[in-house]
N, C-alpha and C positions, 0 to 999 in steps of 0.2 A: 517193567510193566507195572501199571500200579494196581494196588487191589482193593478191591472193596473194603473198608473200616468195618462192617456190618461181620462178613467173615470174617477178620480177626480179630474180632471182640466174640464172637460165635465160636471159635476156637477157642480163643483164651478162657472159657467162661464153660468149656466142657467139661462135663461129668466125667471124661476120660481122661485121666491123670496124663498118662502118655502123649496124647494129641495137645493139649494144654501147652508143657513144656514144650515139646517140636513146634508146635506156634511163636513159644517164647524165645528159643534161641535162634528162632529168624528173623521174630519184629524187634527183637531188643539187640543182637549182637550180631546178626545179619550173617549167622554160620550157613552153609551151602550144604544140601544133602550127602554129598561124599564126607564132609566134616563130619556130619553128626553119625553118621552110616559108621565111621571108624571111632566114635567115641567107648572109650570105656571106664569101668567102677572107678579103676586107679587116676581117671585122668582129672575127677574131680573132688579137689582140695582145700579147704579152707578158703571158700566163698569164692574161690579163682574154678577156672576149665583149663586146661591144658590142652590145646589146637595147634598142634603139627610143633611142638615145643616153644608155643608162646601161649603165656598165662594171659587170659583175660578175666578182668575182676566181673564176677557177674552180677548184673543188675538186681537189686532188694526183690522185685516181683520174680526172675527168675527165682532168685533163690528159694522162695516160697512153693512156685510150681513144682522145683529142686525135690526137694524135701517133701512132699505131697506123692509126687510119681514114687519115689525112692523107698516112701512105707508103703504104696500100694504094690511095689514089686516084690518087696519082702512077704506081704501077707499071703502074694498069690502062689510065689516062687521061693517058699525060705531054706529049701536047700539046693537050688539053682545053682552050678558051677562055673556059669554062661560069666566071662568076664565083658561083656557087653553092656553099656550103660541102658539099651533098647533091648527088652526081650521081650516075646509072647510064649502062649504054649508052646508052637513048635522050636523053640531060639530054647528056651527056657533048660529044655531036657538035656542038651550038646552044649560041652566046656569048650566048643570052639568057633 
């Protein structure tokens, strides 16, 4: 189903680190919600993801979004035990 360019330029272009990246690893690498639901810290490596044990090299603008969410989860969450690449408050408190 195709989607409006306006939303996802509207997504990529959020103030919310979070939403930004889950835009980008659907318009750039076309990961499926159960993909990224199971992502976690460990599974991304030197510019690669790690998805169901195949490394996908990830696109320069992800890496960027990358790296953006990853100091905003630090700032919010810097002693967070949550191995989840996706946390909020509630994720944030539970190492599981």
């Amino acid at each position: 189903m195709p989607l409006q360019v306006e939303r996802i330029r509207a997504a990529l272009d959020s103030a919310d680190p979070a939403r930004a990246l889950l835009c980008a690893l659907i318009a750039f690498h076309g990961l499926t919600a159960r993909q990224i639901q199971g992502l976690q810290l460990t599974d991304v490596r030197d510019g690669h993801l790690d998805v169901y044990g195949r490394m996908l090299p990830l696109a320069a603008p992800v890496r960027r979004y990358l790296t953006a969410y990853l100091d905003h989860r630090r700032r919010h969450w810097p002693t967070t035990a949550s191995p989840h690449l996706f946390i909020h408050f509630r994720s944030a408190t539970t190492a599981c």
